[in-house]
BASE-227899 format. One record per residue (C-alpha): x, y, z. Coordinates in Angstrom, 2 decimals, always signed. Layout:
       u       v       w
       X       Y       Z
...
This chain:
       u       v       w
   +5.38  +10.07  -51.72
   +2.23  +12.15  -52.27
   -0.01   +9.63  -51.48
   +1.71   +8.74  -48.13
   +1.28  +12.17  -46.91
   -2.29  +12.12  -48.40
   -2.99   +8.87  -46.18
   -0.99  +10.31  -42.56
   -3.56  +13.65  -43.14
   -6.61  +11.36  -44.14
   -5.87   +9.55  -40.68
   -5.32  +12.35  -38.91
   -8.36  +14.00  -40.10
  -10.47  +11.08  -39.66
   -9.53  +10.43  -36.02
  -12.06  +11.71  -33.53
  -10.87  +15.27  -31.58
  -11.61  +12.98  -28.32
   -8.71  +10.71  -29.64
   -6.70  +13.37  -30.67
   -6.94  +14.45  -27.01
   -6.13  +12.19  -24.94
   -2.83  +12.04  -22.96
   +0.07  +10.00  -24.90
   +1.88   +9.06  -21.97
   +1.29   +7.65  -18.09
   +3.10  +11.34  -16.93
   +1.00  +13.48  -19.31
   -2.40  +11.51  -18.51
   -1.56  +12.12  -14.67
   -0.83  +15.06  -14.90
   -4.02  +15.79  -17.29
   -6.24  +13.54  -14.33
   -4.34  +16.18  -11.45
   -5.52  +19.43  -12.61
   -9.09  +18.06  -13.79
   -9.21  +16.55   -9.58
  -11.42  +19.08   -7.79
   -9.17  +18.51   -4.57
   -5.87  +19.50   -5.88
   -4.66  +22.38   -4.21
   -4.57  +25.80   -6.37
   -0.67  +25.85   -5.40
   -0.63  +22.14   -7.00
   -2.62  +22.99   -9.89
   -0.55  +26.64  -10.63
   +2.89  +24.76  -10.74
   +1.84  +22.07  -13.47
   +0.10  +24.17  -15.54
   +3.25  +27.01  -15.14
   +6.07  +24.16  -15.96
   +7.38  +24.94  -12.15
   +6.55  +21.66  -10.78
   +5.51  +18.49  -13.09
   +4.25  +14.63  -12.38
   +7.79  +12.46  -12.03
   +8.41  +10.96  -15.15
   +8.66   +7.43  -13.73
   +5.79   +7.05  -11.20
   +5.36   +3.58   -8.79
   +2.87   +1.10   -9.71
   +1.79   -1.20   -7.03
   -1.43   -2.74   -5.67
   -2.08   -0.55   -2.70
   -5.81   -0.89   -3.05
   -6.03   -4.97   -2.53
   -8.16   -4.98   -5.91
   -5.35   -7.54   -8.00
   -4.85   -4.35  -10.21
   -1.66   -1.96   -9.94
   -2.26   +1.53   -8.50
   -0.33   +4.69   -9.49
   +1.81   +6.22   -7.01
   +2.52   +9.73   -8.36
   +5.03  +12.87   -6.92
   +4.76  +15.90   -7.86
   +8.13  +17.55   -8.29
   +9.75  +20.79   -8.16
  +13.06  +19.82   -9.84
  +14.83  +21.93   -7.37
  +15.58  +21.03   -3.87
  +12.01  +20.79   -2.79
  +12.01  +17.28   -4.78
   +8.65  +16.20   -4.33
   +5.76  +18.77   -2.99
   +2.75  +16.39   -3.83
   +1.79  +12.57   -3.46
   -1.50  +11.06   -4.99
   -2.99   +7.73   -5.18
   -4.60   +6.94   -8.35
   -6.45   +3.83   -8.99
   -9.52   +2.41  -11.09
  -11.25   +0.41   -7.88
  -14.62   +0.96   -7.65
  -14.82   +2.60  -10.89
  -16.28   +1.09  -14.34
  -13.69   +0.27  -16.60
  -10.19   +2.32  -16.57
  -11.45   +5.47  -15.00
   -8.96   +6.67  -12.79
   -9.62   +8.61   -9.45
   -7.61  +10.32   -6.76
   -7.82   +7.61   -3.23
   -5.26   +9.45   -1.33
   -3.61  +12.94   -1.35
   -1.00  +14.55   +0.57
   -0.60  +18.15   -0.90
   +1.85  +19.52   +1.32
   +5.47  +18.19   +1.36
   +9.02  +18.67   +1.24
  +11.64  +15.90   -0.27
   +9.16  +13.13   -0.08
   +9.74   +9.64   -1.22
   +7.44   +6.67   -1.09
   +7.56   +3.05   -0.81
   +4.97   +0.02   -0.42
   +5.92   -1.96   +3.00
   +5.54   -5.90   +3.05
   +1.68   -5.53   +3.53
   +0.95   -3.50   +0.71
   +0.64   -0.43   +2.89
   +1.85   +2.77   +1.18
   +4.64   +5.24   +3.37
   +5.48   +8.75   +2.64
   +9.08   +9.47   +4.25
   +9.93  +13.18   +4.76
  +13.15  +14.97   +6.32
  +12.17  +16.16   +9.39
  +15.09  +19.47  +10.09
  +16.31  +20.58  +13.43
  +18.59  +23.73  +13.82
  +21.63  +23.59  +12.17
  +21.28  +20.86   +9.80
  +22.20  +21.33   +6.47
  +19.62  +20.27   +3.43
  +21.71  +17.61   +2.28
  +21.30  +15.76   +6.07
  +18.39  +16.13   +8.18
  +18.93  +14.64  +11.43
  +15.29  +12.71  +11.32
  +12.42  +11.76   +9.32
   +9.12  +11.25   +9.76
   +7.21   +8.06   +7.88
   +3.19   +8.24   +7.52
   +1.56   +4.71   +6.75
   -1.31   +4.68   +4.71
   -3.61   +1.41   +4.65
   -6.62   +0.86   +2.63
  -10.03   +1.28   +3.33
  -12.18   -0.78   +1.54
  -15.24   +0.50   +2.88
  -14.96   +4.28   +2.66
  -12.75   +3.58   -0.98
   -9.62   +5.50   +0.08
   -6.28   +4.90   +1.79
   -6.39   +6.31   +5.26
   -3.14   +7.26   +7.40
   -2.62   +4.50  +10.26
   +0.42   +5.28  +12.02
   +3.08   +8.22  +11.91
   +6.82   +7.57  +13.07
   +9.44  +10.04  +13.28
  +13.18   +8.15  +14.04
  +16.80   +9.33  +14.10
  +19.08   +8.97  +10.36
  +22.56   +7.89  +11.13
């Protein structure tokens, strides 16, 4: 039994502090890549480090980039009724080897959700309120289409559309 213990702290001990360091899971290395981004906003930034907001524990991975790899599409939520305040693209095209970097950011939401369309095109749905609806049921939304630049490396909004919900 000695021994055993003797090994685990020989391990640990032997493993570099860089090792030791890095993120365990997709959430806590996105969250970890968030606050190191120079362009997150300070609000952003202030809720994951004070536990007020955090990256959704089960972010989308699709090829939004056109690069045969999958992208990360990450929320950042309140867990209250704000539901998600953030959206980032993160992605490794154009970088060497798994380096991830921010391609799109929209810092400044309320409720969002995403989904990829049919031609790989990334869409941020919000509520959109009028007077007198209640939170549960906004009477519109509003989608924003992103599409992917290859040349300038970043998605880039190509169409807004706000409709009627039933």
């Amino acid at each position: 039994m000695r021994r055993s213990y003797a090994v685990a702290l020989f391990l640990l001990l032997a493993v570099p502090a860089t090792a030791q360091q890095k993120p365990s899971n997709p959430q806590s290395l996105f969250k970890a890549t968030l606050l190191d981004y120079a362009n997150t906003s300070k609000d952003v930034k202030s809720m994951l480090r004070s536990g007020r907001g955090f990256v959704e524990p089960s972010p989308v991975f699709a090829d939004v980039t056109g690069d045969g790899k999958s992208d990360a599409l990450v929320r950042v939520m309140t867990g209250g009724a704000g539901g998600a305040v953030a959206v980032y693209v993160l992605s490794t095209d154009g970088t060497t080897g798994s380096d991830l970097k921010v391609v799109m950011r929209n810092q400044r939401l309320y409720r969002a959700t995403l989904r990829v369309n049919a031609a790989h095109n990334l869409v941020v749905r919000v509520p959109v309120y009028r007077a007198g609806d209640a939170l549960c049921c906004p009477s519109r939304a509003r989608d924003r289409t992103y599409a992917w630049d290859a040349k300038a490396k970043q998605l880039r909004r190509v169409s807004i559309v706000e409709f009627p919900l039933v």
